[in-house]
N, C-alpha and C positions, 0 to 999 in steps of 0.2 A: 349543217343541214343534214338531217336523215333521206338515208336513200329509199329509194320506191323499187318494192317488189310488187310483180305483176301477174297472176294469176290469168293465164289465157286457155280460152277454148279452142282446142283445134278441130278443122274437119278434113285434113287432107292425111292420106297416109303415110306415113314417111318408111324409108328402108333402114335398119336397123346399123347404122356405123359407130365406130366411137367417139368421132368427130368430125362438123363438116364447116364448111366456111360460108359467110356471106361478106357483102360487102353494105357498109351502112354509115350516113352520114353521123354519126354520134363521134366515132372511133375513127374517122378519117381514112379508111381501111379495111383488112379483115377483120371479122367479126367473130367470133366463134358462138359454136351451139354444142354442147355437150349431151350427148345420151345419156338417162338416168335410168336406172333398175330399180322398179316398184316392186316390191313386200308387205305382205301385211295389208293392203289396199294404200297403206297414209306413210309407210319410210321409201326413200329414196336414196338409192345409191350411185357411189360416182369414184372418178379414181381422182387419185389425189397423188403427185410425186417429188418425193421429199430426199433433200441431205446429196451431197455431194456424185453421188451415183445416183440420184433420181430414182430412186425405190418406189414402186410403186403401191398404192394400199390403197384398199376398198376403205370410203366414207360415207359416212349418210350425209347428206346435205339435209341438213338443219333447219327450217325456218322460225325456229321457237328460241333460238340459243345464238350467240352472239362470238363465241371464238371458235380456233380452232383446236384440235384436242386430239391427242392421236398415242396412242398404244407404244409399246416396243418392247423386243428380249426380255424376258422376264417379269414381265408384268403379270402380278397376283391376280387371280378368277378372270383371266382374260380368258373367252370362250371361245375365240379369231386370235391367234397367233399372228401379227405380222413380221416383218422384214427388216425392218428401220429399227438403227439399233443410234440415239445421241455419241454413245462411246464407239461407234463406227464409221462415223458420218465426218471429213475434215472440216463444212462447213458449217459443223453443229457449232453452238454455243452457248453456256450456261447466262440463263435472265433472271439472276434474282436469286435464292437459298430456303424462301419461303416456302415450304410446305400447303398448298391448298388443297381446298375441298370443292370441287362445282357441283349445284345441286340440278339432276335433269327430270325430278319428280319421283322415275321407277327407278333411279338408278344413279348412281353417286361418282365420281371420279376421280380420283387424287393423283396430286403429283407434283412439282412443279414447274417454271416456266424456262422455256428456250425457246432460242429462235433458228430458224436454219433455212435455208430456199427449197421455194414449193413452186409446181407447178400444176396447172389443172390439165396439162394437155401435154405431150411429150411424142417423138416419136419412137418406135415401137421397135427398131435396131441400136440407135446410136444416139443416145441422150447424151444430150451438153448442152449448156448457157444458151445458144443459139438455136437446138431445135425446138426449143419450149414453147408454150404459148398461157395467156393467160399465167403468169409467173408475179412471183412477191421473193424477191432478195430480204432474207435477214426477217423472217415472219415469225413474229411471236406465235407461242404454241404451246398447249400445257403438254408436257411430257407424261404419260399417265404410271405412275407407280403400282396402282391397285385399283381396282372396279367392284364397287361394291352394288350388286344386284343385277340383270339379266342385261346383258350387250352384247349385240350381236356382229360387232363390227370391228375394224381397226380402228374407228376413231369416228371426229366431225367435224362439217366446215358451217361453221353458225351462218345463217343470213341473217339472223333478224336486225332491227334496225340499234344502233349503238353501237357502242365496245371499242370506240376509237381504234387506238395503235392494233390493236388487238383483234379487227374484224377484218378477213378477206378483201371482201368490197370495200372496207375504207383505205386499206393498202394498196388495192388494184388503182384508186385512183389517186391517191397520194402519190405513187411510184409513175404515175403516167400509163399505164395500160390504157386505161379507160378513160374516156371527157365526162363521161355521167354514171351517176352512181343509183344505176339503176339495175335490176334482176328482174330476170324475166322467167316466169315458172309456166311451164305448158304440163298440164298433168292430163294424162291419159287413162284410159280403163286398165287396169292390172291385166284382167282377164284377157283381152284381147293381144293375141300376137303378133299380129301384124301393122300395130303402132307401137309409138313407146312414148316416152313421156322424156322434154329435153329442156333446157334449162340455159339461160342469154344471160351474158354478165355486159353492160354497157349501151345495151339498148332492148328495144323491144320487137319481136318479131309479127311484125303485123300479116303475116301470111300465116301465121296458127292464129287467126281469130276471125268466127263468122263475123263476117262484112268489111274487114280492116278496119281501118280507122275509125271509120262513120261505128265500127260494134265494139271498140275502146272506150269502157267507163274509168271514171278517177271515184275513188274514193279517201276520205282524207281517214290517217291513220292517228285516232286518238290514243294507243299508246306512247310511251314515251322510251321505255326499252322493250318492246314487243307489240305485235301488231292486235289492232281494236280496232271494230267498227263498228257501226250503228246499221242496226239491221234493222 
């Protein structure tokens, strides 16, 4: 079953953190909500921490693309240098010998697949296994050898809906993070500085939406690996 990404309207203001918690019957728990960084009006950024020492690297959260994909040392016409290196990492490990190609319209990616542990949330002295949150053990990942055409990032965390073994949210909940496999997208004005735009893996935040519940529409998603709807 494809998971449901939710595009919500907010009207309250929020204070700019990297992470805050809620608690929601989905996840029996806390909840997390991640701060995103708008560019460009329509890319969204977000941290992403990868490999044995929890490296940290700026990603665009994706909702058009379906893995994750991520830079390192030496990668050709990389324009964002990051940190994460597979041959540095102890819990890096080689998935496959294949050489691919993913195609993201303006801009091409190569490389091939590993897997190593990610986390979307981390704390900010002393990263380990247990300060993480939102975490995938052993996540497949294209390692990118060369970028062909303008990227402005270390890499990305696909949402859209598919890509099995291969997709964030299908691992969050395959691995137990999550009971529902659902995302939740609050997008905010770029311009404005005094909101920001944050993003729910697991449930939906019905207090960024005028009216709650009662101002929650469904829409069915007629694609089948990307999102379609009937306008």
């Amino acid at each position: 079953m494809a998971y449901k990404l939710s595009a919500l309207l907010a009207t309250s203001v929020q204070a700019v953190t990297s992470a805050s918690e809620k608690t929601h019957p989905f996840v029996g728990g806390s909840a997390n909500i991640i701060t995103l960084d708008t560019r460009n009006t329509n890319d969204f950024f977000g941290s992403i921490f990868i490999g044995d020492q929890y490296v940290e690297e700026r990603m665009v959260y994706d909702t058009a693309s379906q893995n994750v994909a991520l830079a390192k040392k030496g990668t050709k016409n990389a324009e964002v240098i990051g940190l994460y290196d597979t041959a540095e990492s102890k819990t890096a490990k080689a998935f496959g010998n294949e050489e691919l190609e993913l195609d993201y319209g303006s801009f091409f990616l190569n490389g091939k697949y590993w897997r190593d542990n990610m986390c979307l949330i981390q704390n900010r002295q002393e990263r380990t296994n247990q300060s993480g949150r939102l975490c995938v053990r052993s996540m497949p990942f294209l390692s990118i050898t060369w970028i062909d055409g303008p990227f402005m990032a270390s890499g990305l965390v696909g949402l859209a809906p598919g890509g099995g073994e291969y997709s964030y949210v299908e691992q969050l909940h395959e691995q137990g993070v999550i009971e529902s496999k659902v995302v939740g997208l609050n997008f905010e004005d770029p311009q404005d500085k005094n909101i920001v735009s944050s993003i729910t893996f697991g449930f939906v935040d019905y207090d960024e939406i005028q009216r709650g519940k009662d101002g929650f529409n469904f829409y069915n998603n007629n694609g089948t690996n990307n999102w379609s709807l009937d306008m």
